[in-house]
C-alpha positions in Angstrom: 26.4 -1.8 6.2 23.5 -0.5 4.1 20.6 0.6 6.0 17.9 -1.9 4.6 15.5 0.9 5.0 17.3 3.4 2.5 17.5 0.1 0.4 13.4 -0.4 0.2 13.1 3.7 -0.8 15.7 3.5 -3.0 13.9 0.7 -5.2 10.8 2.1 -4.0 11.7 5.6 -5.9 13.4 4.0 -9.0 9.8 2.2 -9.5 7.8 5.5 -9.6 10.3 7.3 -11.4 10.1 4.3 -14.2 6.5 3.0 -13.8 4.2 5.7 -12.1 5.5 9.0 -13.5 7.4 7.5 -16.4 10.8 9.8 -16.0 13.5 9.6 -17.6 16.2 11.5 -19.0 16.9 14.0 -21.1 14.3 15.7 -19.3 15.4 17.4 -16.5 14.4 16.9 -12.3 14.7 18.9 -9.4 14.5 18.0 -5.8 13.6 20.4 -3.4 14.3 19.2 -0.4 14.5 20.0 3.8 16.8 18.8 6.4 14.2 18.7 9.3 13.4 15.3 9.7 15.4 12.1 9.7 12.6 10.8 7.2 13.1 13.8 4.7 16.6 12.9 5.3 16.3 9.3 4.3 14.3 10.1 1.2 16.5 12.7 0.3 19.5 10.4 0.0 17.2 8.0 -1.9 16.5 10.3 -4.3 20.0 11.0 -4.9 20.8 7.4 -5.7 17.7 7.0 -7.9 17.9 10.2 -9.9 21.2 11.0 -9.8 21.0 13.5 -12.8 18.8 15.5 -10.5 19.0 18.9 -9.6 19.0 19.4 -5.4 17.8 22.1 -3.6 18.1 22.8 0.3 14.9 25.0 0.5 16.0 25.9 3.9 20.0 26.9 2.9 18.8 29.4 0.1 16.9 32.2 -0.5 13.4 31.3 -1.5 13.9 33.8 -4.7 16.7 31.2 -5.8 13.7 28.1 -5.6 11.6 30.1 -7.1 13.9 30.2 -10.1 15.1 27.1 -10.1 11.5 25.9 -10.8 10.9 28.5 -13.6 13.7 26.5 -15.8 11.9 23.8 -15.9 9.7 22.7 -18.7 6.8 21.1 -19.5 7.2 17.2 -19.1 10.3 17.9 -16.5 10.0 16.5 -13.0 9.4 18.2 -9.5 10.2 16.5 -6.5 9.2 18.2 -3.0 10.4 16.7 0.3 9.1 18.2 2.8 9.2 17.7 6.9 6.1 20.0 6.9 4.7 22.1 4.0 7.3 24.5 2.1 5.7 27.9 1.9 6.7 30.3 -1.1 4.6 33.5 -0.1 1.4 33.3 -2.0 2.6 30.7 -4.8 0.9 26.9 -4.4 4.1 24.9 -5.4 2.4 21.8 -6.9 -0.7 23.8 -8.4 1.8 26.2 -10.2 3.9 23.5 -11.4 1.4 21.3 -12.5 -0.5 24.8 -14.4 3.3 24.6 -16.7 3.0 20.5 -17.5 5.5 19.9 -14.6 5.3 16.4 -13.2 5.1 16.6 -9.6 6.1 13.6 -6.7 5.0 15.6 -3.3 6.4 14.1 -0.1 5.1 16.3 2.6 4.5 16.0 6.7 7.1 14.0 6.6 8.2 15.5 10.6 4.8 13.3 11.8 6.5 10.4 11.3 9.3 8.8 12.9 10.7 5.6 14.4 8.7 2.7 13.3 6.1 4.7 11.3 9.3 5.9 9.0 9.8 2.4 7.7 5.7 2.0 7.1 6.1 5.1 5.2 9.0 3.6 3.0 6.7 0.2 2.6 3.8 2.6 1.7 6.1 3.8 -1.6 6.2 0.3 -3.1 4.3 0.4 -6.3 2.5 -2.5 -7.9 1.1 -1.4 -11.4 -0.6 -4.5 -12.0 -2.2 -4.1 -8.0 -3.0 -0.4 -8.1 -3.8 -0.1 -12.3 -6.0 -3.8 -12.3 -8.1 -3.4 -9.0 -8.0 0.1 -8.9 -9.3 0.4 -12.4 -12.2 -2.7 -11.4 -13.6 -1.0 -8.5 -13.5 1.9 -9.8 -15.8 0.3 -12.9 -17.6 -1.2 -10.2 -18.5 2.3 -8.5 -19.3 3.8 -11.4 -22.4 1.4 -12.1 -23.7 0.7 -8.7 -27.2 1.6 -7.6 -26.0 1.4 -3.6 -23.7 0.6 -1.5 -23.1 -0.6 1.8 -20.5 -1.0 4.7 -20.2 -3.2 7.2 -18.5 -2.1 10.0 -19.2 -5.3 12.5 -22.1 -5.4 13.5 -23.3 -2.3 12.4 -24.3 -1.3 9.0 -24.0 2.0 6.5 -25.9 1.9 3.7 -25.3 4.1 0.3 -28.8 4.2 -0.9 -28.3 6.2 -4.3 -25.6 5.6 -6.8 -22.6 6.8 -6.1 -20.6 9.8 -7.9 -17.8 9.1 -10.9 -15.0 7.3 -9.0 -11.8 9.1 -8.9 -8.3 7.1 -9.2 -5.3 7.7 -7.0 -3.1 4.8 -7.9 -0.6 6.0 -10.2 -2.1 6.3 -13.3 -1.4 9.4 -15.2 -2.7 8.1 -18.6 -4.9 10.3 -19.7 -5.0 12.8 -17.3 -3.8 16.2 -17.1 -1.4 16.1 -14.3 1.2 14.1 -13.5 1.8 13.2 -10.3 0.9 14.6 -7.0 1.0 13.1 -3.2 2.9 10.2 -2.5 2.3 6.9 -1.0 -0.6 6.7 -3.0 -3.7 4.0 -3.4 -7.1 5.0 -3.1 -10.0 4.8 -5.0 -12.8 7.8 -3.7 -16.3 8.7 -4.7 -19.7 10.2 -2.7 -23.4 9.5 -2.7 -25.1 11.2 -5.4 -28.0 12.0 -3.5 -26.5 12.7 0.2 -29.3 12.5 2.2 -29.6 8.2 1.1 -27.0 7.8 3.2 -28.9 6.0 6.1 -27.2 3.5 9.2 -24.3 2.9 11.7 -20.6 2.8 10.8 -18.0 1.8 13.8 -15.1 4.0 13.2 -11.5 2.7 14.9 -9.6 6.1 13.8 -10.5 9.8 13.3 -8.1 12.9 12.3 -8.1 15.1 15.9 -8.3 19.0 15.5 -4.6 19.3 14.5 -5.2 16.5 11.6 -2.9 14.0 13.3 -4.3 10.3 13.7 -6.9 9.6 16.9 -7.2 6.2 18.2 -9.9 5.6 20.8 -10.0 2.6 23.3 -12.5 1.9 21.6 -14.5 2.5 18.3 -17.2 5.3 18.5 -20.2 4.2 16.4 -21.7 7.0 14.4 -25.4 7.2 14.1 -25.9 8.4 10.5 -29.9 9.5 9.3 -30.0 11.4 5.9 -26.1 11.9 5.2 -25.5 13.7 8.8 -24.6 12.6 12.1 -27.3 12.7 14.4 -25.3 11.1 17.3 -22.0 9.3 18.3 -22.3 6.2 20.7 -19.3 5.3 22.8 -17.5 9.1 21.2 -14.5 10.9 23.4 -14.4 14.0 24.4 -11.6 14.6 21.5 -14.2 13.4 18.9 -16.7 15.5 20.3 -14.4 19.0 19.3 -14.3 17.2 16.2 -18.2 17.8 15.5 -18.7 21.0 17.7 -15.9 22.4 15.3 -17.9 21.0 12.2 -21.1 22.2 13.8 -20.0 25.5 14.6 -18.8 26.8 11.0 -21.4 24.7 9.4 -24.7 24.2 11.4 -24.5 20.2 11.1 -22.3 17.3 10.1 -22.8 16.2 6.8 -21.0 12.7 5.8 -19.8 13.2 2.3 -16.5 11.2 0.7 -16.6 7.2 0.6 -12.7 6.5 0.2 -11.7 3.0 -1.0 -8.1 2.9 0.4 -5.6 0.3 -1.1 -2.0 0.5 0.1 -1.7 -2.5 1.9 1.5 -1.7 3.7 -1.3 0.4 6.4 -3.4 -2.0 8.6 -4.6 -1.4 11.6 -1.5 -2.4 13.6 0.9 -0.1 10.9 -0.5 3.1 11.1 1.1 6.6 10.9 0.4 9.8 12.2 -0.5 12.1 9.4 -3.8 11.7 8.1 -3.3 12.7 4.6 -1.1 9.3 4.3 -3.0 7.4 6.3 -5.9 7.9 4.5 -4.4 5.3 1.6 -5.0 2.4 4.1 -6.6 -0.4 3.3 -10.2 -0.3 3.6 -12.9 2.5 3.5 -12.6 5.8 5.1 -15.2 8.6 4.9 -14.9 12.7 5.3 -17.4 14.6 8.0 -18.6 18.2 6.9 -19.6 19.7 3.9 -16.0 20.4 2.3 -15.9 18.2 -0.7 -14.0 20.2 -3.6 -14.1 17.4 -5.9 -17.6 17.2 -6.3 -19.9 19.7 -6.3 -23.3 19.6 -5.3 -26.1 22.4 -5.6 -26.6 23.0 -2.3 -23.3 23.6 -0.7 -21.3 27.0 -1.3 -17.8 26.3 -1.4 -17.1 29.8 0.9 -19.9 27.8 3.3 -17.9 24.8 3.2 -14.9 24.9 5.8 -14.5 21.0 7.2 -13.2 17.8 5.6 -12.5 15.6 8.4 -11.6 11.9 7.3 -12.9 9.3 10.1 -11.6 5.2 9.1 -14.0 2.0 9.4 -13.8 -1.0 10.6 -14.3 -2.2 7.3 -15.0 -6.3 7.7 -17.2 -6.2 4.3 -17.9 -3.6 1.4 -20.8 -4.2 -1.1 -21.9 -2.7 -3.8 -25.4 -3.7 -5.5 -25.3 -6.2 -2.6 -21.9 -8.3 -4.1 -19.1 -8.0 -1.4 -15.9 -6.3 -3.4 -14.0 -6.2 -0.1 -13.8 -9.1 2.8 -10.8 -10.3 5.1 -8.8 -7.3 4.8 -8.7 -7.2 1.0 -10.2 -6.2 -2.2 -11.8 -9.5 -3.8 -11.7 -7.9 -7.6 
């Protein structure tokens, strides 16, 4: 019998390859793959039945001169695919950067060894791809964003206002049209911005989940609520003594704890009850998530010093409403545009 699992990735992939990256042959694919983790195994095997014509690589079986060249013969508009347990390291060459410097497209699978059991087969659900979903609602909020004066969060009971507009919403939902690169981390869905003025962020926010000191997901008994004046945290009510390494960390490379990316997360296969470990894929769930310290390489602002700015720490809501210029764009667990 067909494990149903392998089933969902398989179709899963087929739709990425054909809708989000638009590949198809005669240009060429290689998968570079590892044989650490029964979920790199899984997608591995996927990948073979969805891109059969593909190239496959063991990174672990060959020298890493022989990846190396196997990704110098491909060309501009040909297609990487990296599944990976952990991270693959290649001496001082940053595999998707490189690759995506030549016009490669790139699908990244990595961290794959966090999750296992259970969390696997949320993982395989988080691959689904919805064009219409991701491409219509992404593409409204991030309209939406882009035009509003403020924003606000409410967190049950509590209440995190985005007094300023907000910066020029970036997309993560699988639309390369347009842009530069192709590709990049996958599960995707998320639709992020920042305050333009950092200090007008003003309030509480309850916070259910936080990324711990290794960047694996931290669930409390219960949420801490973060007391937010003028864009930095100024105390944590109900916080753990986990949480609390979390901001001495911050607080010790950077003086304070400044609140900077408002995530709009929209992969619906994550909820609160179908959550994984790694917090680089978790931070697609639905709802809003926000980063603590100054480390926000997407936007720049004139007072932080990138070689000052050493923490990005993502920390998730309970998100029950989300409004921008007072209209609520997300209620019940969903987006309402």
């Amino acid at each position: 019998m067909t494990d149903p699992i392998l089933v969902s990735a398989e179709k899963h992939i087929r739709d990425i390859l054909a809708l989000a990256v638009e590949h198809a042959p005669p240009r060429k694919a290689l998968v570079v793959f590892d044989a650490r983790s029964p979920l790199s195994l899984l997608l591995t095997e996927a990948y073979r039945r969805g891109l059969p014509e593909a190239g496959f690589i063991d990174f672990d079986a060959v020298p890493q001169a022989s990846v190396l060249a196997a990704f110098d013969r491909l060309q501009a508009s040909d297609l990487a695919v990296l599944i990976q347990s952990g991270n693959f390291r290649l001496e001082a060459f940053r595999v998707r950067v490189a690759l995506f410097k030549r016009g490669i497209k790139v699908i990244e699978h990595p961290h794959l060894e966090r999750m296992r059991g259970e969390e696997a087969a949320w993982y395989v659900d988080a691959l689904a791809y919805d064009p219409g979903y991701y491409r219509g609602v992404g593409a409204a909020l991030k309209r939406r964003i882009d035009g509003a004066r403020s924003a606000e969060v409410d967190s049950g009971g509590e209440r995190l206002v985005f007094a300023s507009g907000l910066e020029e919403a970036k997309l993560n939902v699988g639309d390369y049209r347009g842009m530069k690169n192709v590709g990049g981390q996958f599960p995707i869905g998320e639709v992020f911005t920042e305050a333009r003025d950092l200090e007008a962020v003003n309030g509480r926010l309850r916070i259910f989940v936080f990324a711990d000191v290794d960047f694996m997901l931290n669930r409390p008994e219960r949420p801490i609520i973060l007391v937010i004046e003028k864009g930095r945290v100024a105390g944590a009510v109900d916080s753990t003594p986990d949480f609390e390494r979390v901001l001495a960390g911050i607080r010790a490379d950077e003086g304070e704890v400044w609140v900077r990316e408002l995530g709009f997360g929209m992969n619906r296969a994550f909820t609160a009850d179908r959550m994984v470990r790694d917090i680089g894929t978790l931070e697609r769930m639905c709802g809003i998530h926000l980063s603590l310290g100054a480390k926000h390489a997407v936007y720049q602002k004139p007072d932080f010093k990138r070689r000052n700015t050493k923490h990005h720490v993502d920390v998730f809501a309970v998100t029950r409403e989300v409004r921008l210029d007072g209209e609520a764009v997300f209620r019940d667990g969903a987006w309402t545009i």
